[in-house]
N, C-alpha and C positions, 0 to 999 in steps of 0.2 A: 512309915519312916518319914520324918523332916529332912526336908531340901531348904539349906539355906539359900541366900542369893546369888552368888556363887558358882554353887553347884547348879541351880536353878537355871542360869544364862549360858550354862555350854549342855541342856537340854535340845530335843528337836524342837520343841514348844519354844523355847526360852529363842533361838537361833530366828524361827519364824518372825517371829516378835518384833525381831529386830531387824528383819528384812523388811517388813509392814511400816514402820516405821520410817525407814530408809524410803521406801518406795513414795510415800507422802508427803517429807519434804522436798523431795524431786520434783514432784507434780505441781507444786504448790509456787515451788521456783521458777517452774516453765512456764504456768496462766497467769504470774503476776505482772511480769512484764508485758503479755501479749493485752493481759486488763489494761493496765494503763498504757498503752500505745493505741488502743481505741478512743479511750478519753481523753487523747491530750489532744487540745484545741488545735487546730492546722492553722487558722488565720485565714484559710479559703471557704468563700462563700458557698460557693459550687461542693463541699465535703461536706457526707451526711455521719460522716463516723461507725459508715455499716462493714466495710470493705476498705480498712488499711492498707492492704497489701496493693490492692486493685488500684487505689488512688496513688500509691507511691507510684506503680507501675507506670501509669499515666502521665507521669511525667519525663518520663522517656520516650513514650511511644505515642503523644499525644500527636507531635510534629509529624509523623509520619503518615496518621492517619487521618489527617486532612491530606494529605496528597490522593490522586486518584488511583487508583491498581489497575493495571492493565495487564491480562494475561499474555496477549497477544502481540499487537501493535505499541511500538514503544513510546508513538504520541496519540493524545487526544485529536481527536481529526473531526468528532460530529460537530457540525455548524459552521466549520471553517470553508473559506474559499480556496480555490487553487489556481494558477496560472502558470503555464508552461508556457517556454517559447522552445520551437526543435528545428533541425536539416534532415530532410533524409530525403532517399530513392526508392523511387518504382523498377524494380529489376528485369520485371516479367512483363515488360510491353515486346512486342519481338519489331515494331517498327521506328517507336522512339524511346530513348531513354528520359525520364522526366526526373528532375534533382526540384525538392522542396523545399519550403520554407514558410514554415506557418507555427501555430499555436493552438493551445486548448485552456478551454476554460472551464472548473469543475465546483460543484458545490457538493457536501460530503451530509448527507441525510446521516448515516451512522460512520461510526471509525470506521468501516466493511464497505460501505457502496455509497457511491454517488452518484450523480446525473453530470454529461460533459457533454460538453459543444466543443467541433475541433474544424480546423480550417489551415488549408493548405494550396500557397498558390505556384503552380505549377511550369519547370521554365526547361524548355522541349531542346533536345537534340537529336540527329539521329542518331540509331542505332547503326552494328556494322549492317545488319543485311538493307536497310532501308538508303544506306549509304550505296550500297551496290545498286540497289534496283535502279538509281537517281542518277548514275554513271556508269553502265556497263561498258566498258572497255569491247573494242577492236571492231567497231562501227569504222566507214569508208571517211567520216566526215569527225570522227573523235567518240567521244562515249557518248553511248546512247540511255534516253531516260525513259525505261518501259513504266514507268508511273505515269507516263500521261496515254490519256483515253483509259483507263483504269481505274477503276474507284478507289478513295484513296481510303487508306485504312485511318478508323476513328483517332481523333490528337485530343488527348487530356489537358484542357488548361488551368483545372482546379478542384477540390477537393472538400468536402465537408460531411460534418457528419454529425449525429446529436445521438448520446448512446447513453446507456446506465451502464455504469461499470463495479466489477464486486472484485474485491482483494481480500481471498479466503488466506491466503496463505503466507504466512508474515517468519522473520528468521532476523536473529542476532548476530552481530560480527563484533569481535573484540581484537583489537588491531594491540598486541600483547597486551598491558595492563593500564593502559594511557587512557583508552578510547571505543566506549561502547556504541556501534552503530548498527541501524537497525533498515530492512530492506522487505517489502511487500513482492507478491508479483499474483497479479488479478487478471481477470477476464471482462471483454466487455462485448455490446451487441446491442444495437441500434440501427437508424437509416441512416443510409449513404446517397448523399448530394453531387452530382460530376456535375460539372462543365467543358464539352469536350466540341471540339469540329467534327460535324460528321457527311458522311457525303451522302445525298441523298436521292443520287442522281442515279439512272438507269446504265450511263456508259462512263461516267467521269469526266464527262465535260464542260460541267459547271462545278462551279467551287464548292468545295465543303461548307455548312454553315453552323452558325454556332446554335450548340443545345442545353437544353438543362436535363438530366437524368435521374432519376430515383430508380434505386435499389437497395441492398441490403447490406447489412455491414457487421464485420463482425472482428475480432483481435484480442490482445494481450498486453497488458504493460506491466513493466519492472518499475520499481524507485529503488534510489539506493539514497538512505537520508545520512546526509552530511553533518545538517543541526538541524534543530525544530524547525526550522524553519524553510531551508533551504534543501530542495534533492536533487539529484541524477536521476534523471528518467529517458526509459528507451524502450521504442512503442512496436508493436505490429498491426497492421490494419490488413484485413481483407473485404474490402468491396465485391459487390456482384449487381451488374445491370446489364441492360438489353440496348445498345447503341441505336438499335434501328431493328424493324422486324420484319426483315429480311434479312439481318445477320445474330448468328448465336449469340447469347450471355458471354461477356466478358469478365473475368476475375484480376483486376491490379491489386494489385500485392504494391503496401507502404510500409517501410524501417524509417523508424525515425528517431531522432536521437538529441535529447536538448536539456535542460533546466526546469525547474519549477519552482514557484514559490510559494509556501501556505501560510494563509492567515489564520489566526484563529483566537 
């Protein structure tokens, strides 16, 4: 039997046909533009015509990646300098209280660790008990000063130290939606340099003389960065030396508390 055309076109044959059909100018519609949007000229020296999409991409995100990524630390720090100036006390002397005044000076081998030299000059008062010993009340003649004919206990007049320090451990603050700030807090440990009176007499009846002491050093610093350029930093120092050997190791304990500035 004859099938006219017709008849023919509401077939499954005839139906397919026409789906085939359909399905090819489709196709033909979607590679023609992507053809010619590879071959149209950009006017850019740098475009090879391989990756359209890539090169348009790029120019959005070109700017971006010239800047450096930092997963961590929110500025670049290797190669820069650093200088601190800080105040802080000695809390744990038990004869004098010592209030500081000094600085540190740092060069940043990686964003993570540096090398510092720090220095602090030391300005003495007594403490209560050293205050007592200096005046004990209800002597026949007024208060009595049992510090003399006694050795006197070591007086700190200054403080240094040269250390490596590493800031493993960095944190973001966003102060609501204004202001991303960014804050380190490291470890460090090197020598420590005193300069202290020491007495060195059998009964305390010559005067203390001035020393120089090498020991050991070791602490902790915070920054808290304000701008690139500018931080808040507040320190802990633990010293450890031998004043004299006939008396044990001593351990001063320095808080310090001051400014910084990095170059870089």
């Amino acid at each position: 039997m004859d099938l006219n055309r017709s008849q023919l076109a509401r077939t499954p044959q005839g139906l397919l046909g026409k789906l085939g059909t359909c399905l090819a100018v489709l196709a033909l519609a979607t590679v023609a533009p992507a053809a010619a949007l590879a071959d149209e000229p950009k006017g850019d020296p740098t475009y090879n015509g391989n990756q359209p999409i890539d090169h348009e991409l790029d120019k959005y995100w070109n700017v971006e990646q010239k800047v450096p990524s930092l997963q961590n630390p929110m500025y670049e720090r290797k190669g820069g300098f650093e200088a601190a100036l800080h105040l802080g006390v000695v809390p744990n002397d038990s004869f004098y209280f010592p209030k500081s005044v000094g600085g540190n000076i740092g060069y940043f081998l990686a964003d993570t660790l540096a090398i510092e030299l720090g220095f602090s000059y030391l300005f003495n008062s007594n403490s209560d008990l050293q205050a007592f010993l200096v005046a004990v009340p209800g002597g026949t003649n007024g208060p009595v000063d049992l510090t003399k004919g006694a050795k006197k206990a070591p007086k700190m007049n200054w403080l240094s130290s040269a250390d490596l320090a590493w800031s493993p451990f960095h944190g973001k603050l966003g102060i609501f939606d204004a202001k991303l700030s960014n804050f380190d807090l490291g470890i460090v440990g090197g020598v420590g340099i005193i300069g202290a009176n020491i007495d060195t007499s059998q009964d305390g009846d010559t005067p203390p003389v001035s020393a120089i002491k090498v020991g050991g050093h070791w602490g902790a610093s915070l920054r808290f960065y304000l701008t690139r350029w500018l931080n808040l930093r507040a320190d802990y120092r633990q010293f450890l030396y031998k004043p004299d050997t006939n008396k044990p190791f001593l351990a001063p304990v320095e808080f310090t508390f001051g400014v910084a500035f990095l170059t870089k």
